[in-house]
C-alpha positions as CSV (number, residue, x, y, z in Angstrom):
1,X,19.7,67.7,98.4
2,X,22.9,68.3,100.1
3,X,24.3,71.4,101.7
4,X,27.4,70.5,99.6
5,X,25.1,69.7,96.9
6,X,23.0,73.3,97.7
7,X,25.9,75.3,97.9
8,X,27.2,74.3,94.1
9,X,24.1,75.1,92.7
10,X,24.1,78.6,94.2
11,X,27.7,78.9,92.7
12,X,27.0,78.2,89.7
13,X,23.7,80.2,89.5
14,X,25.6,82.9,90.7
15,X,28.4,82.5,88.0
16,X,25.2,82.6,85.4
17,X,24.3,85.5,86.4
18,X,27.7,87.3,86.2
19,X,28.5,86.2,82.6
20,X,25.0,87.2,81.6
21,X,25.5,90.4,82.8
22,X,28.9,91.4,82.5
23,X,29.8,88.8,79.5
24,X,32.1,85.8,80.1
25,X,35.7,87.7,80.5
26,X,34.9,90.8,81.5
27,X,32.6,88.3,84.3
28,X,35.9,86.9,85.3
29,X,38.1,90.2,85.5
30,X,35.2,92.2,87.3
31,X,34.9,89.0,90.3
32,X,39.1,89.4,90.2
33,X,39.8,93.0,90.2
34,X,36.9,95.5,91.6
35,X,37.1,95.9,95.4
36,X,33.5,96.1,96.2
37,X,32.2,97.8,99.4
38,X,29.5,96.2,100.5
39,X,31.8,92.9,100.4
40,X,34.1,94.3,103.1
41,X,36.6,95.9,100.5
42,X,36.7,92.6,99.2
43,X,36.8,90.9,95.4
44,X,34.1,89.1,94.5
45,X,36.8,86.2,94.4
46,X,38.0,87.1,97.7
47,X,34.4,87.0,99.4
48,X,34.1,83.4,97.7
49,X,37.1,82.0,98.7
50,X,36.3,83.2,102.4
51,X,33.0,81.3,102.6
52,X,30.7,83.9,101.7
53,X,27.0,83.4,100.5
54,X,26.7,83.8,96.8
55,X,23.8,84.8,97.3
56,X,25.3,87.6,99.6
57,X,28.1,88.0,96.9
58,X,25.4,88.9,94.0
59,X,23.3,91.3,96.3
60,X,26.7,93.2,96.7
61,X,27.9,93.4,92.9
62,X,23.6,94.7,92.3
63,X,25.0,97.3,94.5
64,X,28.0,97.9,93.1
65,X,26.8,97.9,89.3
66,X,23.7,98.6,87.3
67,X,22.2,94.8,86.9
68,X,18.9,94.4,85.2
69,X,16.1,93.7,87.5
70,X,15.7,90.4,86.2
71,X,19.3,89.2,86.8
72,X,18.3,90.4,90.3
């Protein structure tokens, strides 16, 4: 597998996770509009768009927000 190819399927695991936690819109209006610490008082979308880890991105929002152990 790919970097390129690596990289998508951490994205999109990542995007799983959101929508199973937060739901599908409010997934998409918590990655747009909360200004998370522990991303550099950065948006989810922000982080992303700079090149960070989703994996990176995730551990921050656990922070941020209760998330169930096994979304973890």
């Amino acid at each position: 597998m790919s970097c390129r190819s690596l990289a998508a399927v951490r994205l999109t695991t990542f995007w799983e996770r959101m929508r199973t936690h937060f739901g599908a819109t409010y997934a998409e209006s918590v990655a747009k509009d909360y200004v998370l610490a522990g991303l550099g008082s950065r948006t989810v979308n922000q982080a992303l768009a700079d090149g960070a880890d989703p994996k990176d991105v995730w551990r921050a929002v656990c922070e941020a927000f209760p998330v169930a152990e096994r979304l973890r």
